[in-house]
N, C-alpha and C positions, 0 to 999 in steps of 0.2 A: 176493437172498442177503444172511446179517448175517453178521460174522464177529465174532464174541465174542471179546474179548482181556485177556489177564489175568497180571499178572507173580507170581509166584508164591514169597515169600520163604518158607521152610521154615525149625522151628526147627534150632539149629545139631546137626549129628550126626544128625537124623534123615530123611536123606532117604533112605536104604533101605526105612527103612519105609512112607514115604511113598509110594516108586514100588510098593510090594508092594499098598498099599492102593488104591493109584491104578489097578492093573491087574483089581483088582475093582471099582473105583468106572467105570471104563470100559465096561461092559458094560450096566451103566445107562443110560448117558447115551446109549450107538447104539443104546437101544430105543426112546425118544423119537420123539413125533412133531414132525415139523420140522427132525430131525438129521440134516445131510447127513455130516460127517467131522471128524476132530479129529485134534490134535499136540500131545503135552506134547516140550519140547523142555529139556534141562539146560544152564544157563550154564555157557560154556567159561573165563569169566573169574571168577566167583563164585562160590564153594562155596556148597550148601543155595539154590539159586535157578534157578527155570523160568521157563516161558514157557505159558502155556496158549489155544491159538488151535480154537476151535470153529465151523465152517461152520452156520448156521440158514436153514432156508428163508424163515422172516421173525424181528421182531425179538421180534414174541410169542409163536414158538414157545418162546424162551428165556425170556424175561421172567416169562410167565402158563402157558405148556404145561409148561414143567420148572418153575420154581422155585416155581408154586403147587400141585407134584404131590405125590402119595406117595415116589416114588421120589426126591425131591429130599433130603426126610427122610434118607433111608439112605445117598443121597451126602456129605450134609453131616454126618452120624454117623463115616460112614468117613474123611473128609481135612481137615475144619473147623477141628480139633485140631491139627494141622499148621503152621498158619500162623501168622506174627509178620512183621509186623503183617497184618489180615486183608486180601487184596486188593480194590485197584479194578479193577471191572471196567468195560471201556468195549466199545462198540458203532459197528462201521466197514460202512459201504457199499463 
């Protein structure tokens, strides 16, 4: 198992629309193969800021199965815009 981790700054005010986007952009990502379960989680101490943790069965189902798909396109249409500055993503065993 990989666990995708990703801090997630949003620009300032718009994180409703974010989470609105984000609730279709979700449905995406658990059709994936290699997608075991995900959490977006809202900091309790900083306005317009997540946390985005994604279960993968390995590290290429994320890397090459989503991010070199179609459907990654329409991910990255729908919540890409969103972000200031654009997240690092890292990769934990």
């Amino acid at each position: 198992m990989t666990l995708e981790v990703a801090i997630l700054h949003i620009k300032s005010g718009l994180s409703p629309a974010f989470e609105q986007a984000f609730s279709k952009a979700e449905k995406i990502i658990c059709s994936m193969r290699g997608y075991m379960s995900h959490e977006l989680k809202k900091c309790i101490e900083e306005q317009d800021k997540y946390i985005l943790l994604v279960k993968w069965e390995t590290l290429e189902d994320h890397t090459h199965g989503f991010r070199q798909s179609d459907e990654y396109q329409e991910w990255k249409a729908l919540l890409h815009h969103f972000y200031e500055p654009f997240p690092v993503v890292e990769h934990y065993v």
